[in-house]
C-alpha positions as CSV (number, residue, x, y, z in Angstrom):
1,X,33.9,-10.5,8.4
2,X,33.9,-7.4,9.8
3,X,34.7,-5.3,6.8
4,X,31.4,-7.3,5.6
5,X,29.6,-5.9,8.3
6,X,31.0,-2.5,7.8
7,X,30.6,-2.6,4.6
8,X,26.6,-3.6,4.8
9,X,25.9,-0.8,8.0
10,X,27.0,1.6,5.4
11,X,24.8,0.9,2.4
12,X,21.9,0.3,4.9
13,X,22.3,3.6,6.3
14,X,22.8,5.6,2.7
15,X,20.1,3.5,1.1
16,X,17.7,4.6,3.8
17,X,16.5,8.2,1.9
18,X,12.8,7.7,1.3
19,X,9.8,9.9,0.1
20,X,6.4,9.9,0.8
21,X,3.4,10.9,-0.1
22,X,0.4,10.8,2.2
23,X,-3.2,11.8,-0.1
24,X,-6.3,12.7,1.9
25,X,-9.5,11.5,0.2
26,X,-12.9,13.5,0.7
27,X,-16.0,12.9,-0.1
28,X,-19.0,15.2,-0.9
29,X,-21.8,12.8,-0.6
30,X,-20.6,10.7,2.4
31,X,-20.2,11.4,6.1
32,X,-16.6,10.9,7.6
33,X,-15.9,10.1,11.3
34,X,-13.8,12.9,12.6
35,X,-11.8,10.6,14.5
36,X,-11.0,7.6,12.4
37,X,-11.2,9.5,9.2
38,X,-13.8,6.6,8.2
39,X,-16.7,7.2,5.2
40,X,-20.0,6.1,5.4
41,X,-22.9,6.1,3.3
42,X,-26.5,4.8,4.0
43,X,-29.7,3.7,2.5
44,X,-32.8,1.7,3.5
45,X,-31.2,-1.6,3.2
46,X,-27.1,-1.1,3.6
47,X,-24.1,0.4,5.0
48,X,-21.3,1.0,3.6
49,X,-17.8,2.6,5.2
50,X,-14.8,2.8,3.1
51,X,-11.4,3.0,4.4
52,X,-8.0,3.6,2.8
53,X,-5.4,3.1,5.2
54,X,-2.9,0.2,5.5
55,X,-0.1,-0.5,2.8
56,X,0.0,-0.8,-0.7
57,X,-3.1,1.9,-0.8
58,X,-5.8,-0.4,-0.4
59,X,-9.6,0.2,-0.4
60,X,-11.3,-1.5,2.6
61,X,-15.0,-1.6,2.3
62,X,-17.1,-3.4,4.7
63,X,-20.8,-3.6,3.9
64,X,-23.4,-3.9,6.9
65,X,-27.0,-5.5,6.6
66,X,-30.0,-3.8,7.9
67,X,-32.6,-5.9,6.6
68,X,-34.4,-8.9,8.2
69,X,-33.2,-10.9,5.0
70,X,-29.9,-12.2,3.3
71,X,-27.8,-9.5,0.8
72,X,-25.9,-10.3,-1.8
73,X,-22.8,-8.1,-3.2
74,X,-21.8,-8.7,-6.7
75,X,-18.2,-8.2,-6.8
76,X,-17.8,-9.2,-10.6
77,X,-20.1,-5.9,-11.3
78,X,-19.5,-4.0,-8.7
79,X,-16.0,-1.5,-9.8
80,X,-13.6,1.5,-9.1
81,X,-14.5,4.2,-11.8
82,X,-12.5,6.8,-12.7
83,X,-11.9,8.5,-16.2
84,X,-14.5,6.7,-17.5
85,X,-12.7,3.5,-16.9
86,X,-13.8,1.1,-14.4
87,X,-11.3,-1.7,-12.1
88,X,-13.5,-4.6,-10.9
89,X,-13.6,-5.4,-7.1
90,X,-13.0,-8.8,-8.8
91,X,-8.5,-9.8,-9.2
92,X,-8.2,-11.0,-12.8
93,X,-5.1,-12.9,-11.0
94,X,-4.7,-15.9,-8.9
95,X,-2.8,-15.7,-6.1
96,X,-0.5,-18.7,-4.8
97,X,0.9,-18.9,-1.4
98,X,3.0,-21.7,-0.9
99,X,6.1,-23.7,0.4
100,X,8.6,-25.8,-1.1
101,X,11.5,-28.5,0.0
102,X,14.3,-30.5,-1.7
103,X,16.8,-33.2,-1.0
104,X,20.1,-33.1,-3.1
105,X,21.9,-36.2,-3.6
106,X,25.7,-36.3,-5.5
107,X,25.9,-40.0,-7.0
108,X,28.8,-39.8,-9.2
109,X,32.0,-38.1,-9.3
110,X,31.3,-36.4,-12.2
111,X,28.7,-34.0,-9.4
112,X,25.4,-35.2,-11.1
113,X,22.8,-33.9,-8.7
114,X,19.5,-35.3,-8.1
115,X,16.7,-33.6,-6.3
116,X,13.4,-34.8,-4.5
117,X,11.3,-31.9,-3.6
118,X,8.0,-31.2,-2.6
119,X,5.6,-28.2,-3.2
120,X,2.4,-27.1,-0.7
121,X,0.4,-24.9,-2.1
122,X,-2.9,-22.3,-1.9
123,X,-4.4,-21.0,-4.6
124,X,-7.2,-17.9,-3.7
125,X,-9.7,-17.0,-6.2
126,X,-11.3,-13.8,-5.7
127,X,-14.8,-15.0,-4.9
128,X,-17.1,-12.8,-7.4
129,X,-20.3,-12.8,-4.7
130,X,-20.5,-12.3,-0.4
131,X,-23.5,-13.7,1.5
132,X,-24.9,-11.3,4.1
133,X,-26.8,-12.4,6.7
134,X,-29.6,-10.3,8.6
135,X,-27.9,-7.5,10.9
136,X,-23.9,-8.8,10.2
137,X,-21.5,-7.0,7.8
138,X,-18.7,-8.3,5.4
139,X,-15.0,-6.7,4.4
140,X,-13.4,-7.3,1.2
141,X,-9.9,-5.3,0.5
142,X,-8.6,-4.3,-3.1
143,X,-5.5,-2.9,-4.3
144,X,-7.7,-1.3,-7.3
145,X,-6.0,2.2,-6.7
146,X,-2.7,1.2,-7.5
147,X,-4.1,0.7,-11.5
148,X,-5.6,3.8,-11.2
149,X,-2.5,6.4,-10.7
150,X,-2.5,10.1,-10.4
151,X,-2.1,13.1,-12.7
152,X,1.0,14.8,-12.6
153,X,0.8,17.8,-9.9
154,X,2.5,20.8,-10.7
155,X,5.7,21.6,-7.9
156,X,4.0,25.3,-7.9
157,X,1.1,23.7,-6.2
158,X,3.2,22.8,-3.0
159,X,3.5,24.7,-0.2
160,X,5.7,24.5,3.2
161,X,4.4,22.9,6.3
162,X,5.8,21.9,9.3
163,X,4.8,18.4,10.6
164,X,5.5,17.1,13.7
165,X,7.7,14.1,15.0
166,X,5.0,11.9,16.9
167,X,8.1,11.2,19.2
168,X,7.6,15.0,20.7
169,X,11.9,15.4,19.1
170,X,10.4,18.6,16.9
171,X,8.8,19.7,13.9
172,X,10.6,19.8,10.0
173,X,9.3,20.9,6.9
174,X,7.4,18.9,4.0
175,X,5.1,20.2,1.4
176,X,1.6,20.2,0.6
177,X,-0.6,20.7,-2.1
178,X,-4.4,21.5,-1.7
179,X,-7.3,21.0,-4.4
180,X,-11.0,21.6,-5.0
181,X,-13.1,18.5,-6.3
182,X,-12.9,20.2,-10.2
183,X,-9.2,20.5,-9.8
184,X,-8.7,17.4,-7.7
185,X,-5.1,15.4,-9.5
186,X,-7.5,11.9,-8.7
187,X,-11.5,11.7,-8.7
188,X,-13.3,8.1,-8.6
189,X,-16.2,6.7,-8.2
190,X,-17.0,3.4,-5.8
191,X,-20.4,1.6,-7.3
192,X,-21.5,-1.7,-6.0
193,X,-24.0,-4.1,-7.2
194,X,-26.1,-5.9,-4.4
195,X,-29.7,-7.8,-4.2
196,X,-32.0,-9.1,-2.5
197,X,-34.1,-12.0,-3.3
198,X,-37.6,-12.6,-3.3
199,X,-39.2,-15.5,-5.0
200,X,-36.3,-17.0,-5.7
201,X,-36.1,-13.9,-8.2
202,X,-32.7,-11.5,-7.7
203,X,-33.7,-7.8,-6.5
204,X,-31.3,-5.4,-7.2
205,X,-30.0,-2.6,-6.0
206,X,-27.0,-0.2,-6.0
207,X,-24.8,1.5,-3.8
208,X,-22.5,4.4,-4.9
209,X,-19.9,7.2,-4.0
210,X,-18.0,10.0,-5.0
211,X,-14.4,10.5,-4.0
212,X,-11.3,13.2,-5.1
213,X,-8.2,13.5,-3.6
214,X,-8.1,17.0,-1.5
215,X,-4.5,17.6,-0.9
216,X,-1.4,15.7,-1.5
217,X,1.3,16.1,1.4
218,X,5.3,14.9,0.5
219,X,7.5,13.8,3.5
220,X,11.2,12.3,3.9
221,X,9.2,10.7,6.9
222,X,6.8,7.8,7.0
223,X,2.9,8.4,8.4
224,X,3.8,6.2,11.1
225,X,6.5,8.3,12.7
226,X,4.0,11.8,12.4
227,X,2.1,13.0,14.7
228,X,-0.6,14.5,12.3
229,X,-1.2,11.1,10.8
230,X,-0.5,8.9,14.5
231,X,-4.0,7.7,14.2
232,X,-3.7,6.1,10.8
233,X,-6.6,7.9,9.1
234,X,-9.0,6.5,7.1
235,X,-9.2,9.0,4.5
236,X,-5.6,9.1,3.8
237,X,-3.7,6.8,1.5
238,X,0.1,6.3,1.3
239,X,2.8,5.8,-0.9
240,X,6.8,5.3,-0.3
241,X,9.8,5.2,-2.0
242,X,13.3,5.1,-2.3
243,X,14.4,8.2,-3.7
244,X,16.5,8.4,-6.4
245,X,19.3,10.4,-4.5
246,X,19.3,7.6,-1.9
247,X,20.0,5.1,-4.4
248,X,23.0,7.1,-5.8
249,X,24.3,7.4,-2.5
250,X,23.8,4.0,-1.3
251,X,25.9,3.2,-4.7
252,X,28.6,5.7,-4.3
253,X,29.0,4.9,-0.7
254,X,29.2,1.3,-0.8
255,X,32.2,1.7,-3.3
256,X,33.5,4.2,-1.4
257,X,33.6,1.6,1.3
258,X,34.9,-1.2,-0.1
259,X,37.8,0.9,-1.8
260,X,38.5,3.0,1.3
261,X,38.8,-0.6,3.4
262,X,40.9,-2.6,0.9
263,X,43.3,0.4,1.0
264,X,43.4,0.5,4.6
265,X,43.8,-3.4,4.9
266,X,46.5,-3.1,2.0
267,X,48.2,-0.7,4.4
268,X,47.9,-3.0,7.2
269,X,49.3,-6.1,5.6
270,X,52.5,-4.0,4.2
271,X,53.0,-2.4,8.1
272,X,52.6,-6.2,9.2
273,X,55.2,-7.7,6.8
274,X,57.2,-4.6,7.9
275,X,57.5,-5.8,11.5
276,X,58.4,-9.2,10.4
C-alpha cells in the first residue's frame, strides 16, 4: 500500500508541467471597462457586453433591453464569424446529463450475472430564440471559440516578461507576443439577430462587433495564481495544457519508481530471510 501511494505522489508531481496561454481580445468599435476588462456596445434599443473569461474559452454575452417593449434574440442566426466562416450561437449537439444505477445478481455457479439498472436523465436543447422583457437582460454562454483556433504565431514574435506571483513569493519569466488588428493571429466578428414586434409583424434589427486578439502571453503558471490576471479579465481568454515534457517525465518517472521500489523491496525480503 504504501509503495502505491509512493508510487502515485510521484507521477502526480512529474505530471504536473503545464503551459498556458492567456490571449487578450480588443476591440476597436466597443468600449471596455478598465476594471473588469468587460465590452460593451450600444444602440437605441440594446446592450450588449461580451465577456471571455471562465474555462474552456467561452463567450459570455448578455443582452440588456432598453425599450418599453419585449426583444427577441435569434440565436439560430445570430453567429461567431471569422475567415469568412460563421459558428452559430446555436449547439448542433445535445447535451445529456444524467445518472445511472444497477443491481448484480449471480444465479448459477456457472457466474451468469443479471443486472437491474436504472437511468435518470436531462437532455438540453439549445433553445434557438430568448424573450426579453422591458428594462431586464439575458446571458447565453458558447464554447464557439474553441472551433475557431488560431494561426500559428511565429516563436520570433515572443518576447520576455516578468509576471508576478499573486501570492507576493516573486516574479519569473514567460513570453509575450504583441499584434496590430492587420496582423492579429485571431480576428472575429460577433453578429446578432434581434426584433421587435409590432403588429404581430417581426422587426428586425442587428447588433454587431469587431474583435482581434492583441497579444498572446505563454506561462508555466495558471491565470489564477498571477497577479496581472488576479481579477479574471474579461478581455482575456485561456488555454492549458499538459506539456509534452511533463508527460515524458511523469512516464519515465513512474517507471523509475516502480523499478527503483521493487529493487529495494527485493533487497529487503533477501536481508529478511537472511536474519532468519
Amino acid at each position: 500500500m504504501k509503495k502505491l501511494l509512493l508510487i502515485v505522489a510521484i507521477a502526480i508531481t512529474f505530471s504536473a508541467c503545464s503551459s498556458y496561454q492567456m490571449s487578450t481580445l480588443s476591440s476597436s468599435a466597443a468600449k471596455r471597462n478598465e476594471s473588469t476588462g468587460i465590452f460593451t456596445v450600444e444602440n437605441d434599443s440594446v446592450i450588449v457586453n461580451y465577456s471571455f473569461s471562465g474555462e474552456n474559452t467561452p463567450v459570455n454575452v448578455e443582452v440588456f433591453n432598453k425599450l418599453n417593449e419585449p426583444v427577441y434574440i435569434n440565436w439560430a442566426k445570430s453567429a461567431v464569424i471569422t475567415d469568412n466562416r460563421a459558428y452559430s450561437y446555436v449547439d448542433d449537439e445535445i447535451q445529456i446529463n444524467g445518472t445511472s444505477s444497477a443491481i448484480s445478481t449471480q444465479w448459477s455457479r456457472r457466474g451468469d450475472t443479471f443486472t437491474d439498472g436504472v437511468m435518470n436523465a436531462t437532455a438540453k436543447v439549445s433553445r434557438e430564440e430568448s424573450f426579453i422583457p422591458p428594462h431586464s437582460k439575458v446571458t447565453r454562454t458558447t464554447n464557439i471559440l474553441n472551433k475557431v483556433g488560431m494561426n500559428d504565431i511565429d516563436k520570433a514574435e515572443f518576447k520576455k516578461v516578468f509576471l508576478t506571483y499573486l501570492d507576493g513569493s516573486g516574479q519569473f519569466n514567460a513570453k509575450t507576443a504583441s499584434f496590430s488588428e492587420e496582423n492579429s493571429p485571431l480576428k472575429f466578428k460577433s453578429y446578432l439577430t434581434l426584433y421587435t414586434l409590432k403588429d404581430n409583424q417581426p422587426r428586425p434589427f442587428t447588433s454587431e462587433l469587431d474583435f482581434f486578439v492583441s497579444s498572446v502571453t505563454k506561462s508555466h503558471t495558471g491565470p489564477n495564481q498571477l497577479y496581472e490576471y488576479s481579477n479574471n479579465p474579461g478581455d482575456v481568454f485561456t488555454i492549458g495544457k499538459s506539456t509534452g515534457f511533463g508527460k515524458t517525465i511523469a512516464i519515465v518517472g513512474l517507471v523509475g519508481a516502480v523499478g527503483a521500489l521493487t529493487t529495494a523491496e527485493a533487497a529487503l525480503d533477501d536481508t529478511n530471510k537472511q536474519k532468519k
